[in-house]
C-alpha positions in Angstrom: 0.0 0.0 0.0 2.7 2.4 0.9 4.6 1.8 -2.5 0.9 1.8 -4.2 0.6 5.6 -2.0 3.9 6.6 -3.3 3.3 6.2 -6.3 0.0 8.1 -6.8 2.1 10.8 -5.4 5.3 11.1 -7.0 4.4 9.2 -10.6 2.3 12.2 -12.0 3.1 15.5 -12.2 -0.6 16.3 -12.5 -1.5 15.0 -9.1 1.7 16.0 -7.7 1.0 19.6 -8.4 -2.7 19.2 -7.7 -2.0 18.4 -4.5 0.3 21.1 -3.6 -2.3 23.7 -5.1 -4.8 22.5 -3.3 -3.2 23.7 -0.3 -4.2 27.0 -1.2 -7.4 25.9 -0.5 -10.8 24.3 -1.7 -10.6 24.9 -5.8 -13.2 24.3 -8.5 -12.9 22.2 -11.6 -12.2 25.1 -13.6 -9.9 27.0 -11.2 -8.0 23.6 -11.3 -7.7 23.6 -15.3 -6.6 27.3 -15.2 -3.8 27.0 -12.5 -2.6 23.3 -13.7 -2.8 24.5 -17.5 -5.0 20.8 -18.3 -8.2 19.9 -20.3 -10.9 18.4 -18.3 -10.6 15.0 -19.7 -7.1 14.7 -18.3 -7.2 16.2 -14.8 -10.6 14.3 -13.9 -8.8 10.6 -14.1 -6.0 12.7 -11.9 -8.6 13.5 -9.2 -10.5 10.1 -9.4 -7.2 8.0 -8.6 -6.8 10.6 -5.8 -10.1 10.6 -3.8 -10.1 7.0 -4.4 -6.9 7.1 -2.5 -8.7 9.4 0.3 -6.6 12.4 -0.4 -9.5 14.5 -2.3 -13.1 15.0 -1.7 -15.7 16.9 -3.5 -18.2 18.9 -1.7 -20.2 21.4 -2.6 -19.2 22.0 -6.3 -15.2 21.9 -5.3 -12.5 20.0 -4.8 -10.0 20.0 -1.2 -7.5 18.3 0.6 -8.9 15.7 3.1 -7.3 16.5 6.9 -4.4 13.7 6.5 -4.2 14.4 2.4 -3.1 18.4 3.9 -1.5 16.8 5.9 0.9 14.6 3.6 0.7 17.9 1.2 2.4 19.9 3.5 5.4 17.1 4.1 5.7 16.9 0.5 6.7 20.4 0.3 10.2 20.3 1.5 10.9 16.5 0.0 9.9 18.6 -3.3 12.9 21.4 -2.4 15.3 19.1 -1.5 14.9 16.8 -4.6 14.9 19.7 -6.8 18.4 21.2 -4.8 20.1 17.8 -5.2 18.9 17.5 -9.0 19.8 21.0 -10.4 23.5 20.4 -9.5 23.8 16.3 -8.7 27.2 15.9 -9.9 28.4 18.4 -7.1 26.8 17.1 -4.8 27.8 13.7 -5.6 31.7 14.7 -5.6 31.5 16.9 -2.5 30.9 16.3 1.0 27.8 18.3 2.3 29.2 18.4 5.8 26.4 20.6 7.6 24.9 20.1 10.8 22.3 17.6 10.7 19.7 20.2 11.9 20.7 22.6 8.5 20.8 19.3 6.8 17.2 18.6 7.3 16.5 21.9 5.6 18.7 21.5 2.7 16.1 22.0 0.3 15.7 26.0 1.3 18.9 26.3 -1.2 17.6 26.9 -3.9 18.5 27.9 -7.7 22.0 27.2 -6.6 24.4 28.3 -9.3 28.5 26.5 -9.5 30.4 29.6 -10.0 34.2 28.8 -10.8 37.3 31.2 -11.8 38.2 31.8 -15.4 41.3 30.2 -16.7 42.9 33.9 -17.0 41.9 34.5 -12.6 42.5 30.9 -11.9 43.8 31.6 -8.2 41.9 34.6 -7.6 37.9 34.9 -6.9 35.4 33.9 -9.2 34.4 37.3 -11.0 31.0 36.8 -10.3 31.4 36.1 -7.1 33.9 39.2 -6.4 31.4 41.2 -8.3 28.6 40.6 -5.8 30.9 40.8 -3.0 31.8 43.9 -3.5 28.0 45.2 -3.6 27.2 44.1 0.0 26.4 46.1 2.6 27.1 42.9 5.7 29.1 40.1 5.0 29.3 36.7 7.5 31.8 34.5 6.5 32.4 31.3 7.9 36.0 29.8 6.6 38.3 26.7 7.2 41.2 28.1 5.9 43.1 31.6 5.8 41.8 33.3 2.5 44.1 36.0 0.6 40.7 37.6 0.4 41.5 39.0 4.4 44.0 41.2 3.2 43.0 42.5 -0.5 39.8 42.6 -0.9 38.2 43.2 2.7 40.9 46.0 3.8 38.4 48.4 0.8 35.0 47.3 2.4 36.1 47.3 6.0 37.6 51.2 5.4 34.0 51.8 3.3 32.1 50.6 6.6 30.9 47.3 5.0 29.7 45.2 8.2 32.2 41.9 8.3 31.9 39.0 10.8 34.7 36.3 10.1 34.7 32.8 11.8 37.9 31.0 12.1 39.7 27.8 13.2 42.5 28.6 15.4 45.3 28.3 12.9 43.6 30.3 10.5 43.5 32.9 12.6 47.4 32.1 13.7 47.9 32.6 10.3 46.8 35.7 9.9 48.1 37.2 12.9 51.3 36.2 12.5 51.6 37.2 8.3 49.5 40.2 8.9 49.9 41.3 12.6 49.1 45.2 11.6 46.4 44.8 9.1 44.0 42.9 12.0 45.1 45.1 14.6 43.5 47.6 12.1 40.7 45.3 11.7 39.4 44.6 14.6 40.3 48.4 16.1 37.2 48.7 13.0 33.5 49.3 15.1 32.3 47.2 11.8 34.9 43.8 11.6 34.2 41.0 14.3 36.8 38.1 13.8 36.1 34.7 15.9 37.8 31.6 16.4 36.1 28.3 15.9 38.1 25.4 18.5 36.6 22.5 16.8 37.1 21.5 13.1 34.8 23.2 10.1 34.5 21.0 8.2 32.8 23.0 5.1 35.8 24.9 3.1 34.0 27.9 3.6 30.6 30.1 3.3 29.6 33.7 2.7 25.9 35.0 4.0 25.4 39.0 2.5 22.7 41.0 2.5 22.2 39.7 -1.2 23.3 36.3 -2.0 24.8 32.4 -0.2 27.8 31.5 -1.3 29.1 27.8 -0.2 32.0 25.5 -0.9 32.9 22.2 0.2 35.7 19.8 -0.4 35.4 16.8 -2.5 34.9 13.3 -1.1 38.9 12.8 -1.1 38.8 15.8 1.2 40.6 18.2 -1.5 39.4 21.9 -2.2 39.5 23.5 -5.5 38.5 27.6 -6.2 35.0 27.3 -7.0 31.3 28.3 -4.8 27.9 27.3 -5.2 26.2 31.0 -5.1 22.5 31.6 -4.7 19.9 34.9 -4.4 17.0 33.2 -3.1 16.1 34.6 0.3 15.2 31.1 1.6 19.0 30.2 1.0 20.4 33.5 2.7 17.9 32.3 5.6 19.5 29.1 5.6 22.9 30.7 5.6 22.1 33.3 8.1 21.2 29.4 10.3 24.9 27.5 9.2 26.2 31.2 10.5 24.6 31.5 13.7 25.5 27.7 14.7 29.2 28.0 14.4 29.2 31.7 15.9 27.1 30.2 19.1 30.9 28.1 20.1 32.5 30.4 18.7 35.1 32.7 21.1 35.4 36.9 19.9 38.4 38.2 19.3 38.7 41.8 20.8 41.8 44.1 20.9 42.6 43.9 23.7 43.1 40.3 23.5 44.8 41.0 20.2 
């Protein structure tokens, strides 16, 4: 029965999107052809399979969601995201290890429209142009990051001096790192009332993520643990949501930095 259920669900994208519409509410015969874009003929046998599977009724001259066929409706929603997330770029996420926590995990499917973004040929070590591009434009900037980025000390020195917000998250020899290469520039940094660096003690396990006031910005290491230049960038607010989440988790271990421990 559960396969038979399944498969009334997921086998047609008629009833599949019937019953997501239908969440809006009870709809009529014709407000169903309108928003589905189907002839009568075609939508009916649709509807039939589902009341006989006690997901539909008709009442009074419309069609709704029975209380458990809202209910499965509502579950489908986010299996719906998260197939659609993993589709759209499946060979990435295939190669690369999507270490989140397992509560962002669950809500993997808020990244959506997802875009690879990698470096051309002639910037092969610098940041992707489109990426850099956006960058630039922000306003706040959170950044969580695994390793010490030559980004810290090009790049950021402009936006910090503009009075672009900037809160960076860092493993303890990242931030070693750049204390010890770049002693004066974070001393300028974090004498800044708009940069807040902090230092991760356990291992990130994500290369590194950017959460702006615009776009998400992720990248991970392949399954052999290696990084290469590249980001999976997105504009969708439920994926800045999602990254404003993966921020907030590491910054709740993480320790602040202030100068006068610096």
């Amino acid at each position: 029965m559960t396969t038979e259920l399944i498969g009334t669900l997921f086998l047609s994208e008629k009833r599949k999107n019937l019953m997501i519409y239908l969440l809006a509410g009870p709809m009529t015969i014709e407000e169903i052809k309108t928003e589905l874009n189907v002839t009568t003929s075609a939508i009916m046998t649709q509807i039939k399979i589902l009341m006989d599977q006690g997901l539909v009724v008709f009442d009074n001259n419309v069609y709704s969601l029975t209380i458990l066929g809202e209910a499965i409706s509502q579950k489908m929603i986010p299996l719906l995201a998260t197939l659609e997330m993993y589709s759209s770029n499946q060979k990435y996420w295939m190669e690369h290890k999507p270490a989140f926590p397992p509560a962002l995990l669950s809500r993997i499917g808020e990244l959506q429209n997802c875009v690879l973004v990698e470096p051309e040929l002639s910037r092969l070590y610098e940041l992707p142009l489109k990426f850099e591009e956006n960058l630039l434009k922000s306003e706040k900037i959170r950044e969580i990051s695994s390793f010490f980025s030559p980004v810290y000390q090009s790049t950021y020195t402009d936006l910090i001096r503009n009075g672009v917000e900037i809160d960076l998250i860092l493993p303890p020899s990242a931030f070693e790192r750049f204390k010890t290469d770049y002693e004066e520039l974070l001393g300028e940094y974090i004498s800044s009332p708009n940069f807040r660096i902090y230092v991760y003690e356990e291992p990130i396990e994500i290369a590194s993520a950017v959460i702006t006031n615009n776009f998400f910005s992720v990248s991970l290491f392949n399954n052999n643990g290696i990084y290469h230049n590249h980001c999976l960038m997105s504009f969708e607010p439920s994926s800045l949501l999602w990254g404003e989440s993966l921020f907030n988790y590491y910054l709740e271990k993480s320790v602040q930095i202030k100068a006068d421990d610096f």
